[in-house]
N, C-alpha and C positions, 0 to 999 in steps of 0.2 A: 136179526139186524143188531148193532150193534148199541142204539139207544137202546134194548131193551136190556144189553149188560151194563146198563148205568141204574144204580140206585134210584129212588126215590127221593129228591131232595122236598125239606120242608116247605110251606108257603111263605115262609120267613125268609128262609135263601133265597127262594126265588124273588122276592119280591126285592131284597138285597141288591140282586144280580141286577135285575130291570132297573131299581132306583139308581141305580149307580151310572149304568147305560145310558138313562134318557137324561139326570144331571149335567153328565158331562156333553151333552147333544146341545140342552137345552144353553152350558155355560157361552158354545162355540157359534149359536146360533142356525143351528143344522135341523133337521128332518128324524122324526122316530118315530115308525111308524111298529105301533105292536102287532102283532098276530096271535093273540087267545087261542091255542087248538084246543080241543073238548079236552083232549085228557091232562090242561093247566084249569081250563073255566070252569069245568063237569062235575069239581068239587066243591063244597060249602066251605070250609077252610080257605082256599083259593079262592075263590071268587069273593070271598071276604079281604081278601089281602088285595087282590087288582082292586075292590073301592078305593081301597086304603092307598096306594098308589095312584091311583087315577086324584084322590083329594089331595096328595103331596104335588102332583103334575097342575091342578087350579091353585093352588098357593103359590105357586112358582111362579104363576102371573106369566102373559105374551104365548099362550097356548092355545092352540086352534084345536079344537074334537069337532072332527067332521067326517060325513060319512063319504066314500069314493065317489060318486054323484057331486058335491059340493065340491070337491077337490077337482075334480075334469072340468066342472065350469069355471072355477079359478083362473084353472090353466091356461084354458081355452079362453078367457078374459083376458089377460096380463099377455098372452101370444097375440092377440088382435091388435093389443092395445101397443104392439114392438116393445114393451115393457121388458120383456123375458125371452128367450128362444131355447129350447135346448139343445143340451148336446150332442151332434149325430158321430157315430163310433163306426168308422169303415172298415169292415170285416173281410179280407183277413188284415191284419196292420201289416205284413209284409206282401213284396210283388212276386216273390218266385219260393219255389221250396227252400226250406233252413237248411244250407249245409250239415250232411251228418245225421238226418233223420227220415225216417224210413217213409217212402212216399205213402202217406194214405192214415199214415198207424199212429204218428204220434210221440212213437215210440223208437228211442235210439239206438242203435244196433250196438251186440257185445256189451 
């Protein structure tokens, strides 16, 4: 696979990268939701550094840490309440095949 031809970046980088991410989320008033996989959390280094972001992310003040249980009853709160609705996405967005592309495949011929 081709993550496994990527280096090993520090806990520092990484933490970089993310702080930067949820910053800019949090300037715009948007959604970050992280995803910890074992081989970022599975480390003592790293998992020193998500503290260390997670206490920049409560400094930032107007942060919700909640587990997906609390977040579905939100939702399903604020939808009862006509507060919110979401967006439904009708799949496919066109009505007939795309001129010039191969039925089925995806993929354009020549």
């Amino acid at each position: 696979m081709a993550w496994e031809l990527l280096p090993i970046a520090s806990p520092q980088r990484a933490t970089e990268v993310f702080q930067a991410e949820f910053d800019a989320v949090h300037k715009y008033g948007g959604i970050w939701v992280a995803v910890w996989h074992p081989f970022v959390s599975g480390r003592m280094s790293r998992a020193d550094a998500m503290a260390s972001l997670i206490e920049h992310m409560q400094r930032a003040g107007g942060v919700w840490f909640a587990p997906l249980e609390d977040i579905a009853a939100h939702v399903r709160k604020v939808m009862a309440a006509g507060a919110w609705s979401p967006r439904v996405d009708r799949l496919p967005y066109y009505e007939r095949p795309i001129s010039g592309v191969l039925a089925g495949s995806g993929v354009k011929p020549g």
